[in-house]
C-alpha positions in Angstrom: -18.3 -7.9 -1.3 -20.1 -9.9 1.3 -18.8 -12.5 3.7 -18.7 -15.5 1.3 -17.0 -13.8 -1.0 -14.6 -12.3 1.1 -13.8 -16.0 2.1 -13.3 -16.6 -1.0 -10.7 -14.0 -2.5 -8.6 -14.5 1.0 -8.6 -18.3 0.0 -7.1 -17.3 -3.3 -4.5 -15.6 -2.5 -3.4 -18.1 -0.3 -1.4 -19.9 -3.0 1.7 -18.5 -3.4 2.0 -18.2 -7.5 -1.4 -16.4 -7.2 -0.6 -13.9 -4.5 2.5 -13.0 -6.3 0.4 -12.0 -9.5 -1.8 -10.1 -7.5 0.8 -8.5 -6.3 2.4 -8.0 -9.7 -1.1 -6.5 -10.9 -1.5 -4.2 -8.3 2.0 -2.4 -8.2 2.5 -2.6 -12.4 0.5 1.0 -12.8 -0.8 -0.6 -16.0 -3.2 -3.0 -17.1 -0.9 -6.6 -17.4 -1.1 -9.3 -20.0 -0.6 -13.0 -19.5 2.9 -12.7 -21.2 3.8 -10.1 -19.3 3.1 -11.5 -16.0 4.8 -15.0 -16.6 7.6 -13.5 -17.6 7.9 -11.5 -14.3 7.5 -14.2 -12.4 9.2 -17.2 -14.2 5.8 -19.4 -14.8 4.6 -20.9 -17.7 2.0 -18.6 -19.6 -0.7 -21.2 -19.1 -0.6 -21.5 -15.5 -0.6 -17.8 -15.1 -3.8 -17.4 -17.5 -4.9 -19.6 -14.9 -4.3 -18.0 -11.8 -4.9 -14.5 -12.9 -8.4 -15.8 -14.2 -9.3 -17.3 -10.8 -8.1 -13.7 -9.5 -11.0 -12.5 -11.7 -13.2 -14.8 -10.3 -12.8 -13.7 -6.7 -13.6 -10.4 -7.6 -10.0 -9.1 -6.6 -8.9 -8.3 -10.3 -11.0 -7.4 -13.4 -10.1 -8.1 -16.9 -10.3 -7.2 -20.7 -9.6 -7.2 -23.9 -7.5 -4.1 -25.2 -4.7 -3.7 -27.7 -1.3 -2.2 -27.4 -0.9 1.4 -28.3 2.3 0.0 -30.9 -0.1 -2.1 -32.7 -2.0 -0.7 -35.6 -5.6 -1.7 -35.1 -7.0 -5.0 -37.2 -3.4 -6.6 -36.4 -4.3 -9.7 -34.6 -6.6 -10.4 -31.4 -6.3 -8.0 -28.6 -4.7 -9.6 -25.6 -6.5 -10.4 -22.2 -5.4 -7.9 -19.8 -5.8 -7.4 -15.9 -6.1 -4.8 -13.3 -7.0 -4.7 -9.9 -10.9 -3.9 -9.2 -12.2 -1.3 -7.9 -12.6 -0.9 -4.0 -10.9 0.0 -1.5 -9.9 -3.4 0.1 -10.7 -2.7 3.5 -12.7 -5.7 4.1 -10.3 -7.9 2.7 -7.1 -5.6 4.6 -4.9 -6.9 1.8 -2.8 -4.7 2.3 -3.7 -4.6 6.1 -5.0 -1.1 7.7 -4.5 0.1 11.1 -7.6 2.1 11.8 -7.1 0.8 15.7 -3.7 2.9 15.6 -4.9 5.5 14.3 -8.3 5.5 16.8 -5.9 5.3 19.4 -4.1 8.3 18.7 -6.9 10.3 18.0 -8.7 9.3 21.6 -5.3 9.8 23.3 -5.6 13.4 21.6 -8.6 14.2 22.8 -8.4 13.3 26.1 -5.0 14.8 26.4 -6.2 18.3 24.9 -9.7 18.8 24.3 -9.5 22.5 23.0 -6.6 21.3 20.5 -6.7 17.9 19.5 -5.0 18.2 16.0 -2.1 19.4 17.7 -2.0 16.8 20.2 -2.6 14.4 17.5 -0.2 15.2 15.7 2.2 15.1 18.3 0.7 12.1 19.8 1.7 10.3 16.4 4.6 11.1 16.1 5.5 9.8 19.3 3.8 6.5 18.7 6.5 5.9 15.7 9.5 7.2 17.9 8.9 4.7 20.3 8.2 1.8 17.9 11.6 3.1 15.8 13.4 3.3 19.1 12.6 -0.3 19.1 14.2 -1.5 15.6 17.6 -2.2 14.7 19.2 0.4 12.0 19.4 -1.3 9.3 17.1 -0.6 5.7 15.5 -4.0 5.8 14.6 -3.4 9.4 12.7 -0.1 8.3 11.0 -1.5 5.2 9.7 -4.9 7.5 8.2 -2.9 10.0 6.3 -0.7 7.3 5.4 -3.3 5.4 3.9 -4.7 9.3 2.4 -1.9 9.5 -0.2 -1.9 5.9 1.7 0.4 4.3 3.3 -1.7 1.6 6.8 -0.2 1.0 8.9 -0.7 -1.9 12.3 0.6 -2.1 12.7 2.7 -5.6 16.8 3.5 -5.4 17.3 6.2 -2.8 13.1 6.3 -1.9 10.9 4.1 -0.3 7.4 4.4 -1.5 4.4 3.8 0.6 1.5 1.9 -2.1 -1.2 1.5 1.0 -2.4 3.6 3.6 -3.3 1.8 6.3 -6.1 4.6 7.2 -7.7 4.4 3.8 -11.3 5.0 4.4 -10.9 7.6 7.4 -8.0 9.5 4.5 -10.4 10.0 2.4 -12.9 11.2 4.7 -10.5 13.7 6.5 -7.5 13.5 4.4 -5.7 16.6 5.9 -5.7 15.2 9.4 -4.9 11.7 8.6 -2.3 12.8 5.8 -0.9 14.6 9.0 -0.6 12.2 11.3 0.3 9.7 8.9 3.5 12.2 8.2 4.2 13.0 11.8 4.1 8.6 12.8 6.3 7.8 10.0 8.6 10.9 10.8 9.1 9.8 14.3 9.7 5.8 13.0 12.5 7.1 11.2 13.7 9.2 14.0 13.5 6.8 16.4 15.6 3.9 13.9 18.6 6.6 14.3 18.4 6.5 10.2 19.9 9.8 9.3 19.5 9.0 5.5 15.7 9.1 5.0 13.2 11.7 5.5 9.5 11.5 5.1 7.7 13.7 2.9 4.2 14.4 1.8 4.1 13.0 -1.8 0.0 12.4 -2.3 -0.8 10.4 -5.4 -3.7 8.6 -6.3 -3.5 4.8 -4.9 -0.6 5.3 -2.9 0.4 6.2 0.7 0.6 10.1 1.1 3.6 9.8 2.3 6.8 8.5 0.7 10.4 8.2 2.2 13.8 9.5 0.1 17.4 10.6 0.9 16.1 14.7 0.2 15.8 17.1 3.1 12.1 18.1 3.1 9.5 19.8 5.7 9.3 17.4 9.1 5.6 17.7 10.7 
């Protein structure tokens, strides 16, 4: 995606019907039809076709024809449905990343303790999210807006949070052990530092998601 059109899918989504579909797209797991989106959000079918084709447009979601798996084939036109596109959003950061977090860390690491960085790192991250946790009020909206600050795009499922960005996309999936790690150990130490006693973060790695997701079990602290 070059610069003009990375202009041009930030200007999209700054309507607020539109960003809402995007949204709606992005966290459904499925490909969406029109129908389905209006109804989610309470617009009229047209404007959504509308909006969710302009999406297209930008390059931010694809589309196609395909027909439900509860519909015997030859039964009436196959609906228009979307997806997001491929990528990994970085140049857009919608959701946001962090990469100069998680630099920071990692130079702090290895300046710190040159023959064991990891460790340090690791350490170092956790740390990082005490202090910013030590700095929130206790509260479940109070976690879930500083996450959501933060890139990771939380949404509370029940008695979990789950994380559907990682901020340190492109470096994850270059070194996905150690940034899976210290992505563990900073959201550990958040939580710690809120005072909340009825979270804990575990490593929960899932294609398109956060590796890390938040839930009311006991589990494995970094």
């Amino acid at each position: 995606m070059n610069t003009g059109d990375r202009w041009s899918a930030m200007a999209a989504l700054v309507d607020v019907s539109r960003r809402a579909l995007y949204d709606h797209v992005r966290r459904a797991g499925h490909p969406v039809t029109r129908e389905e989106a209006a109804e989610a959000l309470g617009i009229s079918r047209n404007l959504t076709a509308f909006h969710l084709d302009k999406l297209v447009e930008t390059g931010l979601l694809r589309a196609r024809y395909e027909t439900p798996p509860d519909r015997p084939r030859g039964r009436g036109r196959a609906p228009k449905v979307y997806e997001p596109a491929d990528g990994d959003g970085v140049a857009l950061t919608v959701p946001e990343r962090r990469y100069e977090l998680i630099a920071e860390i990692l130079a702090d690491a290895v300046s710190d303790e040159p023959g064991n960085a990891g460790q340090a790192a690791r350490r170092n991250a956790r740390q990082r999210g005490y202090e910013l946790g030590t700095r929130l009020g206790d509260g479940p909206d109070d976690l879930v807006t500083v996450l959501c600050g933060l890139g990771f795009d939380p949404e509370p499922l029940g008695n979990r949070v789950v994380l559907r960005n990682c901020p340190f996309h492109a470096l994850a999936t270059r070194q996905t052990a150690l940034v899976c790690g210290l992505n563990h150990a900073f959201v550990a130490g958040l939580i710690e530092g809120t005072g909340r006693t009825d979270l804990t973060a575990r490593l929960e790695p899932r294609p398109g998601h956060c590796c890390v997701e938040l839930d009311d079990q006991p589990g494995a602290q970094p």
